[in-house]
C-alpha positions in Angstrom: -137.6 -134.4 -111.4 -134.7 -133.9 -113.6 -133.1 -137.7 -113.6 -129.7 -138.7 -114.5 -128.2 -141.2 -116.6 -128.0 -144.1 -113.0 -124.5 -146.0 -112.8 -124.2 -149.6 -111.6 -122.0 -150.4 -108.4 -121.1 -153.7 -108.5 -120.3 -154.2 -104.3 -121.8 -156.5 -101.8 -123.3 -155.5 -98.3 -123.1 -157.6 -95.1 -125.7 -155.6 -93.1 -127.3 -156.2 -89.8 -130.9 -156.2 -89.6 -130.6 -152.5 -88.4 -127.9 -150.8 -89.6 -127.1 -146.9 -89.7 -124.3 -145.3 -92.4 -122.7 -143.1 -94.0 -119.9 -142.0 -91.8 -118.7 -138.8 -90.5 -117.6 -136.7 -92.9 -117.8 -132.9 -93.2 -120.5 -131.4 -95.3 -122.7 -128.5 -96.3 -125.8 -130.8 -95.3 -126.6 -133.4 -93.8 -129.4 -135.9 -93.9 -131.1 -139.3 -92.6 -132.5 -141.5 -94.7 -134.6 -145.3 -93.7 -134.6 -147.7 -96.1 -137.4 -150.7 -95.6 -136.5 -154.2 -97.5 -138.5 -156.8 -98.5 -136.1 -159.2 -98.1 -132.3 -159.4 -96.8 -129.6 -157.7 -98.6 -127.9 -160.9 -99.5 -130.8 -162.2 -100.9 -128.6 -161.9 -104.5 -131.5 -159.5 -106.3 -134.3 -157.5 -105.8 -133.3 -156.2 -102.2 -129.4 -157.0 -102.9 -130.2 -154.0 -105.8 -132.1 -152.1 -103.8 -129.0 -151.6 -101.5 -126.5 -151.2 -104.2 -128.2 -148.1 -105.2 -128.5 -147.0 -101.3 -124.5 -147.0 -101.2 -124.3 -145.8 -104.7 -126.5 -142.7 -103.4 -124.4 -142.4 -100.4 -121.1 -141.7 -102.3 -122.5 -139.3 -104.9 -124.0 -137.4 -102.3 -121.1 -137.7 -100.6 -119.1 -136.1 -103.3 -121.7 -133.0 -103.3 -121.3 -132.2 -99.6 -124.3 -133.9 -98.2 -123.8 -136.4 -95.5 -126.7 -139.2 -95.8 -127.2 -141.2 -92.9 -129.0 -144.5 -93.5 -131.4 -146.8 -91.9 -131.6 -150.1 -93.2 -134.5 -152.4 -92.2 -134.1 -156.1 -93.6 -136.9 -158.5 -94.2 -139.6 -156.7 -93.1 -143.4 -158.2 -93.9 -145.7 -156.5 -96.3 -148.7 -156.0 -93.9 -149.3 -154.4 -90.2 -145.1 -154.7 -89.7 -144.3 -152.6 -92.2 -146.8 -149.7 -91.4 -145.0 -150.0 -87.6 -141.2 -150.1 -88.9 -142.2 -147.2 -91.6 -143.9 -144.8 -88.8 -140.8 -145.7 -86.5 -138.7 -144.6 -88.6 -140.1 -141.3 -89.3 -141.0 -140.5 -85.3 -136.5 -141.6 -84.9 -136.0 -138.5 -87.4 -135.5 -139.6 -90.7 -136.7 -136.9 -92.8 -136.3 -139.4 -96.1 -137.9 -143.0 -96.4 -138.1 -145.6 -99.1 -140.0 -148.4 -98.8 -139.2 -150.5 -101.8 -141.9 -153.5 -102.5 -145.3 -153.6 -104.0 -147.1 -154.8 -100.6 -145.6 -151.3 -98.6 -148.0 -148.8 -100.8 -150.8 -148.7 -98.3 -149.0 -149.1 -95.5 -146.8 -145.7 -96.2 -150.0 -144.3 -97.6 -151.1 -144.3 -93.9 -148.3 -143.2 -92.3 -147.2 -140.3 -95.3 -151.0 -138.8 -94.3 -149.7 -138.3 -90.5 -146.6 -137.5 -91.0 -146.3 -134.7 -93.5 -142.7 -133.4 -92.4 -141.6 -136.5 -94.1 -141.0 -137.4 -97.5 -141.6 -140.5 -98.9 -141.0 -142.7 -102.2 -143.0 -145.8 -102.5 -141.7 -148.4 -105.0 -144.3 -150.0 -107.9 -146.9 -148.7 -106.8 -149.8 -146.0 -107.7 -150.7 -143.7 -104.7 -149.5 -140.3 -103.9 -150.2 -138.4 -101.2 -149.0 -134.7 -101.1 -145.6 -136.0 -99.8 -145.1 -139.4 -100.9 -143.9 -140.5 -104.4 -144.0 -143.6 -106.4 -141.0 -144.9 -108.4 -140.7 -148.5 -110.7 -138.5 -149.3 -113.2 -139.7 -150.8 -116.7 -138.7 -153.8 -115.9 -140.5 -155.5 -118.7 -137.9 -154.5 -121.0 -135.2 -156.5 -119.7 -137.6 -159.5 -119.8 -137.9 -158.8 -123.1 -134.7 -158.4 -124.2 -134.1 -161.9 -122.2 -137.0 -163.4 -124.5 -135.2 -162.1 -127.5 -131.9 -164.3 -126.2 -134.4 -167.3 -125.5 -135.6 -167.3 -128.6 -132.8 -167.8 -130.2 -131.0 -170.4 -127.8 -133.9 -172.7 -126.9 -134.0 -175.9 -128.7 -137.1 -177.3 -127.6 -138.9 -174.1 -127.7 -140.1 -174.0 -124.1 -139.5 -171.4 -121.9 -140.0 -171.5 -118.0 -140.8 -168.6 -116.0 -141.3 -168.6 -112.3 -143.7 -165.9 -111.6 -144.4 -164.5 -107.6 -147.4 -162.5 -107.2 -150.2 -161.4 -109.9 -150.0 -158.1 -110.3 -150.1 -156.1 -113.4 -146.0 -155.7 -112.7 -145.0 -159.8 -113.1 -148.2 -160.2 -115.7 -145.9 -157.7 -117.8 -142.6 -159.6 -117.4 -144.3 -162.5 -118.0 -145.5 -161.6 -121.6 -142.7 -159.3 -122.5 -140.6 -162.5 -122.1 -142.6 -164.4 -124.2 -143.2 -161.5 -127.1 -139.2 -161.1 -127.1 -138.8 -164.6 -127.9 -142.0 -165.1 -130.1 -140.0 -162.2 -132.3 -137.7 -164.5 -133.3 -139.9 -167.6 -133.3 -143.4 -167.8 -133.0 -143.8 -170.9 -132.3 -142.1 -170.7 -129.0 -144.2 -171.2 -125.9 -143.1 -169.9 -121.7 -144.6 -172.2 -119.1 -145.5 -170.6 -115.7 -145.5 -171.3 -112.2 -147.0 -169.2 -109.2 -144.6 -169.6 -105.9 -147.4 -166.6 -104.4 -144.0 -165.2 -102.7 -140.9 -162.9 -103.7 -138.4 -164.4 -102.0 -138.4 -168.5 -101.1 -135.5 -170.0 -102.7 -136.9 -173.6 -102.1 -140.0 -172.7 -103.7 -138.1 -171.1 -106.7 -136.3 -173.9 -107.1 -138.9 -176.6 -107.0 -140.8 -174.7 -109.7 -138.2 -174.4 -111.7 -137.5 -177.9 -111.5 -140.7 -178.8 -112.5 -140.9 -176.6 -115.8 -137.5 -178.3 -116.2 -139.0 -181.8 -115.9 -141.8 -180.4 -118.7 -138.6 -179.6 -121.4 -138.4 -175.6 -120.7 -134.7 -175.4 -121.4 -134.6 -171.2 -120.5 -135.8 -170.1 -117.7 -136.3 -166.3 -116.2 -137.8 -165.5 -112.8 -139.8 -162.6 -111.2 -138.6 -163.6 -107.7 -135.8 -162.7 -105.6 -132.9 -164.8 -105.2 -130.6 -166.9 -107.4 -132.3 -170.2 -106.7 -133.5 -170.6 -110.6 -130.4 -169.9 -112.1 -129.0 -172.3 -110.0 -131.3 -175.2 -110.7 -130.9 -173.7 -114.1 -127.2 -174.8 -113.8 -128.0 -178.1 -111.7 -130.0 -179.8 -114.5 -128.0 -178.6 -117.7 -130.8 -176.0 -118.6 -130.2 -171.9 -119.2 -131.1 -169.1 -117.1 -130.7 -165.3 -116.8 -130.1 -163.6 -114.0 -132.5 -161.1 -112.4 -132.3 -157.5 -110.6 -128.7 -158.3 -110.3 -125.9 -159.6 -112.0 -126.0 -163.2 -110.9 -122.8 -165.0 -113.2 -121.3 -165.9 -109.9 -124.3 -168.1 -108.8 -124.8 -170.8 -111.9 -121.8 -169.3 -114.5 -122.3 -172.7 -116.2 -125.9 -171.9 -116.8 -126.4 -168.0 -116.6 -126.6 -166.2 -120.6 -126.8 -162.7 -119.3 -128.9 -160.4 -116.8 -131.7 -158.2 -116.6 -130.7 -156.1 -113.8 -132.0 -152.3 -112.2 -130.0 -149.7 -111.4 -131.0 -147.8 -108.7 -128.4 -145.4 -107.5 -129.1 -142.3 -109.7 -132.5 -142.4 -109.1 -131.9 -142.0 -104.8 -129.4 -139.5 -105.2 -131.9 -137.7 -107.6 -134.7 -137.9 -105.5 -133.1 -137.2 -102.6 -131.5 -133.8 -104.0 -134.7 -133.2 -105.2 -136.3 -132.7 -101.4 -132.8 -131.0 -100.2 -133.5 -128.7 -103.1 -137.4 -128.0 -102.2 -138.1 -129.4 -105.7 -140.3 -132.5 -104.5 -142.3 -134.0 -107.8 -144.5 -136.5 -106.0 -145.3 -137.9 -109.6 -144.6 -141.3 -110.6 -141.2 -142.2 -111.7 -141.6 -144.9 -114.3 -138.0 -145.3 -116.3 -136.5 -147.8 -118.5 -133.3 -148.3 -120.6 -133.1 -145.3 -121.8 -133.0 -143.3 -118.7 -130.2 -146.1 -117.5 -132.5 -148.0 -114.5 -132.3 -150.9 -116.7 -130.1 -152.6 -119.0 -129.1 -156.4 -119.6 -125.8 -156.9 -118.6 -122.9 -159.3 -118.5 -123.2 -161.5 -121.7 -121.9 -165.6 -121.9 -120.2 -165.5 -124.7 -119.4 -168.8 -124.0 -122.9 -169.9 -124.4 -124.8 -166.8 -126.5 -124.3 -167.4 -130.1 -123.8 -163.8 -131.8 -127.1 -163.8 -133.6 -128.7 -163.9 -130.1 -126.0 -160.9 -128.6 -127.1 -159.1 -132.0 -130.5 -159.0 -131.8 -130.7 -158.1 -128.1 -128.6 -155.5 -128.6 -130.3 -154.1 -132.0 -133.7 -154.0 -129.5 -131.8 -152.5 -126.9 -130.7 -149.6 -129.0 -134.6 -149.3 -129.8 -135.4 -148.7 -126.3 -132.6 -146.5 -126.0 -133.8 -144.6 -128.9 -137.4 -144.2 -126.9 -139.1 -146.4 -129.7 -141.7 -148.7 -128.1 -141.1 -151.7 -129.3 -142.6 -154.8 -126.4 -146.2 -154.1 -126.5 -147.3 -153.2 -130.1 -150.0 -155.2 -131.8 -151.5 -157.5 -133.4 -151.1 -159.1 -129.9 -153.4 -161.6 -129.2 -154.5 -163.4 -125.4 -154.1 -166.9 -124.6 -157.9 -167.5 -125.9 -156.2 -166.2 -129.4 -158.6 -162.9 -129.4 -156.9 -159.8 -130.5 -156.1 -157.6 -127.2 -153.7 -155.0 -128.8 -154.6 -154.0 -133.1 -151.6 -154.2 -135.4 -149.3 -151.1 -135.5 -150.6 -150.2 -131.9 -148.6 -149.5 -129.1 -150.1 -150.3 -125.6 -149.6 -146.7 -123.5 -148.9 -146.2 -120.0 -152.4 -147.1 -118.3 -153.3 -149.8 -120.3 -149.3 -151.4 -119.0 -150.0 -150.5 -115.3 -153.6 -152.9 -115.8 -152.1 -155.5 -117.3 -154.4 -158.4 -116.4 -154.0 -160.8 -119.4 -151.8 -163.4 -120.3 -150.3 -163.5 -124.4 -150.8 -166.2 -126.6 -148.2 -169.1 -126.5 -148.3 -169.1 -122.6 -148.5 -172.8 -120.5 -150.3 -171.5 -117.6 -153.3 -168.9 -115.9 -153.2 -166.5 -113.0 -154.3 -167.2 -110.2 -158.0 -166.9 -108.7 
């Protein structure tokens, strides 16, 4: 699939927990398209993203005669629920479906198999099936680029990161933040703290408290709403935002966010069925295809050094240079995982099961 560069649209959705779009409008074609969620749209990240990219998709299409219709179901359980809303949605008609969280693979694995007149794209995960997809962004780069910040701004040289579920995806964040900052200071050290969820703000926010409480004065997140950044703000630590652009929900606190940009890649892969030009391949894009980028600087609180550096990686990235996992890297038992001047490739990054050197913390049994 021939990707463009993916643009960011900055606009909020008040959705109900069905909800079906696009509008009449006259077109060449015309298409229906179900969306499944993880969470609810205003959950400020991850599915507040996701649905920025939906209406994104909408308007390009839009724009190339295709009507997309949409159906959006919110909060939906990874589990039994989600195999019945996914096969629901393709027995109502929708010819397209993206399910877009980690605990959906098997569950539209099953339904892909008996449903082969409709086309699916699974997010982060690994199976295909002759119609369904996989798509991820590299999200680890932003986390990195967020460590390269940290490391210059932290003063006690403790990082906090509140991690959600083990799997090879957060395990990458999680390091990639701490190599980012470790490139500017070794010394520097990320304490972690399992919530075992995406998206519980009281959780997020009681483990970021207590990294707080420990001296982490920068803190990123792999969960789903704001609730870090705004503990962040309430105990005069930093934070980034994460998925989205989060200033509005701790200004006081927030240096900058790591956010995904998912619009190109729906109107692309949408086109791509329209056009009979299906890639069932995984999609696995980073900065330099545009699905992610740090965005939204504090100057206020950023020193330049900081803005310089993460921008001098960022053009890197952009260049295609691998630059997060290249050796020596060494575990958190200080044994050499990755040899000096080597760069981890594709499948070793999708296994990620270790944690680096200079992390406070394990994964969990």
């Amino acid at each position: 699939m021939k990707m463009r560069l993916y643009k960011l649209v900055k606009t909020a959705a008040a959705l109900a927990t069905v909800a079906v779009l696009g509008g009449a409008v006259q077109a060449e074609d015309s298409v229906n398209i179900g969306f499944v969620y993880v969470g609810p749209v205003g959950d400020g990240g991850w599915t507040f993203a996701h649905d920025n990219g939906r209406q994104e998709m909408i308007k390009n299409l839009k724009a190339d005669g295709i009507e997309a219709k949409t159906t959006v179901i919110e909060s939906v359980p990874e589990g039994p629920e989600a195999e019945r809303v996914i096969r629901e949605l393709s027995v109502k008609g929708n010819s397209i479906i993206f399910t877009t969280s980690f605990g959906y693979m098997d569950p539209t694995f099953k339904v892909a198999r008996t449903q082969p007149k409709t086309t699916f794209f699974h997010a982060t995960g690994f199976k295909n099936a002759p119609n369904m997809g996989t798509y991820e962004p590299r999200t680890y780069q932003g986390a990195y680029l967020a460590g390269v910040m940290a490391g210059h701004m932290s003063k006690s040289k403790k990082l906090g990161f509140v991690a959600s579920i083990p799997i090879p995806e957060v395990i990458r964040n999680i390091n990639a933040y701490t190599l980012g900052a470790q490139s500017v200071d070794p010394s520097i050290t990320t304490q972690i703290v399992w919530i075992g969820d995406w998206f519980n703000p009281a959780k997020e926010k009681q483990a970021a408290e207590a990294m707080i409480a420990e001296g982490a004065d920068v803190l990123l997140q792999n969960t789903d709403s704001p609730a870090v950044l705004k503990a962040a703000q309430d105990n005069g630590v930093m934070a980034f935002g994460w998925d989205s652009d989060m200033t509005a929900y701790g200004p006081k606190a927030h240096l900058a966010s790591a956010v995904i940009q998912w619009g190109g890649f729906y109107t692309d892969a949408v086109k791509s069925v329209l056009d009979g030009k299906f890639d069932n391949a995984n999609v696995w894009d980073g900065v330099k295809e545009g699905m992610i980028d740090i965005i939204s600087y504090n100057k206020d609180l950023l020193s330049e050094e900081a803005i310089a550096a993460a921008e001098a990686a960022k053009a890197k990235m952009m260049a295609g240079e691998r630059i997060v996992f290249v050796g020596p890297i060494q575990n958190k038992a200080g044994e050499e995982v990755v040899a000096a001047g080597v760069s981890l490739d594709d499948d070793a990054l999708h296994g990620l099961s270790w944690l680096v050197k200079g992390i406070d913390g394990s994964l969990p049994e």
